[in-house]
N, C-alpha and C positions, 0 to 999 in steps of 0.2 A: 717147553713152556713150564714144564713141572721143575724144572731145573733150576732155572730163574727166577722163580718163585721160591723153591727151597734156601736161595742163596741170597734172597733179598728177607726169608725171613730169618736165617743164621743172623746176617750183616746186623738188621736190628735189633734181636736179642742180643750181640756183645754190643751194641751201646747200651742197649739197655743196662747192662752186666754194670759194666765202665759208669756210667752213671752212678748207679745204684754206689756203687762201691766207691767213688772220691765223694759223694754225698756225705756219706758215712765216715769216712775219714777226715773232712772238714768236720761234719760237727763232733766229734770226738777232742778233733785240738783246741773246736771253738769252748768248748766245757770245761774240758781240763785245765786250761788257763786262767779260769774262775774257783778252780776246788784249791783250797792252800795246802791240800795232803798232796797234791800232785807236783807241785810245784812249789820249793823252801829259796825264797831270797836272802841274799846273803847280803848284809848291811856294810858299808866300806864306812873306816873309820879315815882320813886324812887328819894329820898335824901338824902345826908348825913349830915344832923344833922335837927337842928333847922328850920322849914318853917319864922319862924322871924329871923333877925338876925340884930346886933349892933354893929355899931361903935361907940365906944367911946373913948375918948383922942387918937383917932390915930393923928401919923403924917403925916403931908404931907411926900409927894414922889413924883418925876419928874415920867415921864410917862415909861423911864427907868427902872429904880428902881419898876416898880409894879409887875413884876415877885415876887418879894420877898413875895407879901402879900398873904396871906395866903386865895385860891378863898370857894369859895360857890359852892360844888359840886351838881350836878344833870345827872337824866339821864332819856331818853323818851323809853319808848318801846311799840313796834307797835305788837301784837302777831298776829294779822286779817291777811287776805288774801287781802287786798287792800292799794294801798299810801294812806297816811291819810296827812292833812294837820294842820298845827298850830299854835299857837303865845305865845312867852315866853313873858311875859306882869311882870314888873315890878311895884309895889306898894309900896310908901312909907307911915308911920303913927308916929305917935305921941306916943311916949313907954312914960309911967308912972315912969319912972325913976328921974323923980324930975330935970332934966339938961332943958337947956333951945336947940331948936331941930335947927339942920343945915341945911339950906337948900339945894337944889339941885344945887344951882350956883356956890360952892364950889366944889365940887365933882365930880369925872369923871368916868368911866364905862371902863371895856374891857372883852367880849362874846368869851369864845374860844371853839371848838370843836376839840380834839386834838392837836394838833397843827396849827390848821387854825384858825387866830383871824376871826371872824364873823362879827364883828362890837365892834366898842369900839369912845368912844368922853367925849364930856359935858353930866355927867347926866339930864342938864337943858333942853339937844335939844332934848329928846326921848319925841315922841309924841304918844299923846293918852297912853301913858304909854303900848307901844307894843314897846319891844327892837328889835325882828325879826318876819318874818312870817318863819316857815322853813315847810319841807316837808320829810317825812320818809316814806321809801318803808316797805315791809309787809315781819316780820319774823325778824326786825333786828333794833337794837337798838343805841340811841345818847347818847353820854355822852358831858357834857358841864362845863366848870368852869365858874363865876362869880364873876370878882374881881372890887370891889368899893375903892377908895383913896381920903382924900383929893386932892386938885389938890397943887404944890407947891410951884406956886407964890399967894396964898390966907393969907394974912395978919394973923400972931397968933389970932390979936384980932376978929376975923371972927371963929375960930373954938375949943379954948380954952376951955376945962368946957362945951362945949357942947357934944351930942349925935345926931345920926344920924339911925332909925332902917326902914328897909324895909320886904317885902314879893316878892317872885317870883313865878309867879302861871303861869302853861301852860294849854291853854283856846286850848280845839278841836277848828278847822274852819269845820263847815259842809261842 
């Protein structure tokens, strides 16, 4: 009797054990997944086409008229469990293409996400070369146009024969 009894109180203590301990191991994973030290998402940039891209011999266009040009698509996705935050950061360089390069004081900018302009002006006034900081919750994705013009009260002789080529890169914010 004492036997059976010993062996019905081992049995229970290892559930007990067993319990105790996947208890403990769920809520560990269930917290961890809420600390953002624990866990760092990693932001996916998608594009459609070219990460460089060129203007050349465009014409100007009133700020009316830039619906027409044809933008620079992209899009953010957040696949993590946490809002992640960001900066679509703007670069412009010097293309080997043998033209002599336009500057940014000619040229104007406008950031849409859907239908909601984001921000748009002088490409000369964007500082630090960060167009926006935005923020994207967890599971769910930005899509963004990027359309560059000359501007078109800028003198022919200011952007004739010239080229103009940039880069758009989105930098995680920790």
């Amino acid at each position: 009797m004492k036997i059976k009894r010993a062996s019905v109180v081992v049995v229970i203590g290892i559930i007990l054990v067993l319990s105790i301990t996947l208890i403990a191991i769920r809520s560990k994973n269930f917290f961890d997944k809420r600390r953002p030290d624990v866990e760092k998402n990693e932001l996916k940039t998608v594009r459609s086409g070219d990460q460089q891209l060129n203007l050349t011999e465009q014409t100007p266009v009133d700020d009316k008229s830039s619906g027409s040009i044809t933008p620079y698509k992209f899009k953010i996705e957040n696949n993590g469990n946490t809002k992640e935050s960001y900066n679509i950061v703007y670069e412009d360089f010097v293309s080997d293409d043998g033209k002599e390069h336009l500057g940014r004081e000619v040229l104007k900018y406008q950031l849409k996400s859907g239908d909601t302009v984001i921000k748009e002006g002088n490409l000369i006034d964007i500082k630090d070369n960060i167009i926006t900081k935005e923020e994207i919750n967890p599971k769910t994705i930005k899509k963004y146009e990027l359309r560059i013009w000359v501007d078109d009260k800028v003198p022919a002789s200011e952007w004739v024969g010239k080229s103009y080529s940039y880069n758009v890169l989105v930098n995680q914010v920790s």
